[in-house]
N, C-alpha and C positions, 0 to 999 in steps of 0.2 A: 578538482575532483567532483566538485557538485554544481557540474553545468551539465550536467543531464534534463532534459524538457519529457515529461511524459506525464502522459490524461489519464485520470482517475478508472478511466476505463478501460486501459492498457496494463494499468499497474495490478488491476481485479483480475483480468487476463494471467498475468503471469504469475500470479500468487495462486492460483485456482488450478496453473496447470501443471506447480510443483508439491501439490497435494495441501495447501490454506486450502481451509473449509471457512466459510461465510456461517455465522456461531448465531446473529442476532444482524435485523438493521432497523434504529431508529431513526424514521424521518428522512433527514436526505445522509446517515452516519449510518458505514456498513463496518460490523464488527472481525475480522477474521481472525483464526485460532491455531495453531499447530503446535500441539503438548502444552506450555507452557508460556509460550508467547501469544500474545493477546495483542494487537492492535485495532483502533478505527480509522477506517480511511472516510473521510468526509466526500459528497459524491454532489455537491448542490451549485460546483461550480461547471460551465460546460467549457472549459479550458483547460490548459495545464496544471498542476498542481502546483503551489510555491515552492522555494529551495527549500525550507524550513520544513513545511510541512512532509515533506519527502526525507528530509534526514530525519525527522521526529518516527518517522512510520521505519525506519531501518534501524534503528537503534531501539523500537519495540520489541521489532522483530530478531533484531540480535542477524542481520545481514549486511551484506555489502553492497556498494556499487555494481562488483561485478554480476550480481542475483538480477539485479535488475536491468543491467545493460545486457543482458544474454537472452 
């Protein structure tokens, strides 16, 4: 399930185009919001994200795999 590869700036992409709003960003940590769900996605690498880091940021966000493979 968690062999999906995608960049911090792909992931800002589709969180922004299913209405995430960008709430705060410190430094190279952008914070994004929708009601209740709060996560930060860390932005200071210019490669993929880690597996970890990517299931960390969908279980903030209370989404699936499929949110983000579409």
């Amino acid at each position: 399930m968690w062999y999906l590869v995608i960049s911090w700036k792909e992931l800002i992409q589709k969180l922004e185009s299913k209405w995430w709003k960008q709430v705060k960003q410190v430094g190279s940590h952008v914070k994004f919001q929708l009601h209740n769900f709060i996560t930060t996605i860390p932005t200071h690498w210019n490669d993929d994200l880690p597996k970890w880091t990517l299931k960390k940021i969908c279980k903030d966000l209370q989404i699936d795999y499929d949110f983000i493979k579409s």
